[in-house]
N, C-alpha and C positions, 0 to 999 in steps of 0.2 A: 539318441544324441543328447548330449550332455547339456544344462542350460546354459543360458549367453551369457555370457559376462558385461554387462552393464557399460563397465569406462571400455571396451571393445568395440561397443557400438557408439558409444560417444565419440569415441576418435573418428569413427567412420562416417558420425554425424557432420563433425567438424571436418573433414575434407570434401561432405558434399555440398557443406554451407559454404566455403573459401574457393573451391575449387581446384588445388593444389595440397599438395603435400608439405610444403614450405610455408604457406601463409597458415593451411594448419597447426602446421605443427607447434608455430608460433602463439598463435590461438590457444593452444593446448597447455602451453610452457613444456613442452617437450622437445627432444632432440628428431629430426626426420628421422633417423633409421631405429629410435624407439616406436615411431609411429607408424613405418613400415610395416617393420618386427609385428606389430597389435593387428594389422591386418594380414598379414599372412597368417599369425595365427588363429586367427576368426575366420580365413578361408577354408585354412584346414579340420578348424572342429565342425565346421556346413557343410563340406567336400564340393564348395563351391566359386566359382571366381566372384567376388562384390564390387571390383575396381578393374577399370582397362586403363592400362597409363598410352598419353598422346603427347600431341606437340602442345596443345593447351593447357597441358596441367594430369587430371584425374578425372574419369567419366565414370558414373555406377552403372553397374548393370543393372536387368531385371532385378533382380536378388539384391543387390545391393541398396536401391532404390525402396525394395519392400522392407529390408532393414533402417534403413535411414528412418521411413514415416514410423516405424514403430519407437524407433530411440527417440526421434521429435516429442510423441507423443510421452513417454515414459519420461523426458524431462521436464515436460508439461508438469504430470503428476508428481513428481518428485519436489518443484518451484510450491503448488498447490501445498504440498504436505508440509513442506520450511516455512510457509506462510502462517499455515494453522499452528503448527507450534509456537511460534512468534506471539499468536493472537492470542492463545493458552496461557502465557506466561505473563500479559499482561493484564490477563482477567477477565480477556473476550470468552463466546462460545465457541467461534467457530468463524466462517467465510461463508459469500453464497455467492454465484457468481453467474449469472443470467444473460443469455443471448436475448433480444426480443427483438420482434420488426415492428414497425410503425401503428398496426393497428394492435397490437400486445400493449405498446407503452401508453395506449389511450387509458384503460382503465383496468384490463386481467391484470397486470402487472403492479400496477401502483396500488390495488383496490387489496390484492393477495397479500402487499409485504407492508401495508397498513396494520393489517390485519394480524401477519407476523410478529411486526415489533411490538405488538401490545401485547404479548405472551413471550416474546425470546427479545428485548430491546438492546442486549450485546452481539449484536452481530453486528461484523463489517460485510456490505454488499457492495456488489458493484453490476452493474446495468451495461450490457456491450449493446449500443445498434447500429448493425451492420448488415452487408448484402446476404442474401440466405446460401451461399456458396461459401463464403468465408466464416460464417454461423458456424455450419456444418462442421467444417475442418476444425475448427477451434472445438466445437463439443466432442469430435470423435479422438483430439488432441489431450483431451483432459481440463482444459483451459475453463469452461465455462460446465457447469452442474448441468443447466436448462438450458435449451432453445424455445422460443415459443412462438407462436405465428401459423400463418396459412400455410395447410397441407398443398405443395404443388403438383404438379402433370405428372412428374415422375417419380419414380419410386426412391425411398430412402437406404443408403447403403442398408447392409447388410448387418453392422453392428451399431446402428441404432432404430430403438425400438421408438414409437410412436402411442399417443395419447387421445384423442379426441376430445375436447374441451366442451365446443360449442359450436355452432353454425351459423356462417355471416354469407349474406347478398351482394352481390352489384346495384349499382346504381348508378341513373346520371343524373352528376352537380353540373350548378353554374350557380353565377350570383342572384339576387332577389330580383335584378333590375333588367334581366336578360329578357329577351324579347319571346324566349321559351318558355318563360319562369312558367307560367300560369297552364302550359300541357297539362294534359294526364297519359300516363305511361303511352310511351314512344318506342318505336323499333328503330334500329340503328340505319333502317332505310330515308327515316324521317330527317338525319341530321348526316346529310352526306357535307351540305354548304357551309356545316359552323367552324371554324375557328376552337385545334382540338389540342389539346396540351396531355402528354402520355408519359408513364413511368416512364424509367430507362429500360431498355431491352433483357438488362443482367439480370432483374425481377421478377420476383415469382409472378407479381399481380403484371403483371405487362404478358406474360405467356396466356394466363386466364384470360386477361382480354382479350388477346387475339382469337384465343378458341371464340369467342364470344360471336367475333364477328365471320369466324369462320363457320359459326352453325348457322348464321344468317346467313350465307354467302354475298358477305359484304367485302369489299376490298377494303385492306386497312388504309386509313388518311394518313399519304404522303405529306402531307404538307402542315406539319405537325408542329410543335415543342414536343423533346421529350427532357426531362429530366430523373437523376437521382437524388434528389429532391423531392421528400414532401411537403415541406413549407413554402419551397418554389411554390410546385402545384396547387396546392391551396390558394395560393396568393395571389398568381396568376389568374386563376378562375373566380376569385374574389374583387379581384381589382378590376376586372376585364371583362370583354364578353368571351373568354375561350370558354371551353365543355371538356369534360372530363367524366371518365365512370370509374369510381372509387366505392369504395366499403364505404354504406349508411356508419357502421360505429367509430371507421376514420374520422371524420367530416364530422360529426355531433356536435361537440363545441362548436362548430361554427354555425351550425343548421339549427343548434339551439340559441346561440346567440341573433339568430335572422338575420348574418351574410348570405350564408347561401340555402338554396334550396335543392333536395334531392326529389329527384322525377323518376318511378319506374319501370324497368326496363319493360316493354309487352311480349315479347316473343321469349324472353328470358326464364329458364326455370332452375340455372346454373347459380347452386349453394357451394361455397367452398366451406372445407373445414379449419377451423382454427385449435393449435395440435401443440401438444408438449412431447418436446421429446428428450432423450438423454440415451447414455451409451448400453445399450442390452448387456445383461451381465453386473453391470457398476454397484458397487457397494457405495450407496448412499452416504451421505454423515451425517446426524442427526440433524444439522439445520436442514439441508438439502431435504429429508424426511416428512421434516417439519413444515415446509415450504409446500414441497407436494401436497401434503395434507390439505394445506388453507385452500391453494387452488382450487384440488378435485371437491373442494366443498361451498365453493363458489354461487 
């Protein structure tokens, strides 16, 4: 099969993002039956259907569906590449562009591109944090170089490769004045009665936890906060008597400043990994490179 022609699958991008043929094609600055035309010939060089037309509009098929994410992504790259040029011409090095979740942006992250700018100090970065579902999409999109953060329960697609950094624990916080503070490591049977404040469910670290309490066979606490929010969290268990088990290197700042205090878990012997990853295959760019570098020497 011949390869795809690029504005082929963009039109097919743009009728799966509008949902019609009309408001694409408008999108496109094109005429509808030029944008027809572009996918029936892109059906014909696949020898496949990519569109069912309805009373709605345009529906993708399988096939069409797995084109669309690939044009997505490929426009990703193509944005990434008119960026870098852009940066070139005004005398930058380059772009770096970093997923990280909350306990990344405590210190691997800021500690690494500290480190960076004192040897590459023209670069433009940018820092994305977000849920590790939308991470993922955006790194497998081209969007972002790195993702960084805690390895979760399940497996990582197929075209991204994984890193190993370093290894972090659980813990249970609360504030200095909690009527707990002064335990020594507790099992999750000891705090069936506290007042419990939990990631959001969308989180990696909210899955981990539950495994936590399902090795204990502990019921999870119903009667909870949960947020997506880490600074909620924090605050909440700061200001309050709620309980919470967060990552010891989350919580630092404030454990070092003597808000709160972490207590460890006893029955607990659950290490997660903290993991860099990026797309298998990817041709790096020297900052990207360079970035890696500082990290893995950490």
């Amino acid at each position: 099969m011949p390869a795809l022609d690029p504005k082929k699958l963009f039109d097919l991008l743009a009728i799966a993002e509008h949902g019609s043929y009309t408001h694409a094609a408008a999108a496109r600055g094109v005429s509808q039956p030029a944008l027809s035309n572009s996918v029936a010939l892109l059906e014909r060089m696949i020898g496949v259907k990519v569109l069912e037309r309805n009373r709605r509009g345009a529906e993708l098929t399988d096939f069409g569906r797995l084109l669309a994410s690939h044009a997505a992504a490929l426009h990703s790259v193509l944005a990434r590449a008119s960026e870098e040029v852009e940066l070139k011409k005004r005398g930058m090095e380059g772009s770096l562009a970093i997923g990280a979740s909350p306990v990344a942006c405590i210190d691997i992250v800021p500690d690494a591109l500290s480190r960076l700018k004192k040897t590459t100090p023209n670069i433009a970065i940018r820092i994305d944090e977000r849920p590790d579902d939308e991470l993922i999409k955006a790194l497998r999109f081209g969007e972002i170089d790195f993702m960084i953060g805690p390895t979760g329960l399940t497996t990582d697609p197929p075209d991204v490769e994984r890193e190993v950094l370093l290894k972090d624990g659980f813990q249970i916080i609360m504030r200095r004045k909690h009527r707990l503070a002064r335990c020594k490591p507790m099992a999750l049977s000891e705090l069936r009665d506290v007042q419990w404040v939990m990631p959001n469910p969308q989180s990696t670290i909210w899955h981990q936890i539950e495994a936590l309490f399902a090795a204990e066979n502990e019921p999870w606490p119903m009667n909870c906060i949960t947020t997506n929010s880490i600074t909620a969290l924090k605050s909440l268990v700061t200001r309050g008597d709620f309980v919470s088990i967060a990552s010891g290197k989350l919580v630092r700042p404030e454990r070092d400043a003597g808000h709160l205090v972490c207590i460890a878990l006893r029955k607990s012997n659950f290490v997660r990994e903290i993991s860099i990853r990026r797309r298998r295959g990817a041709i790096l760019t020297p900052v990207a490179q360079k970035f890696l570098a500082v990290v893995r020497a950490r």
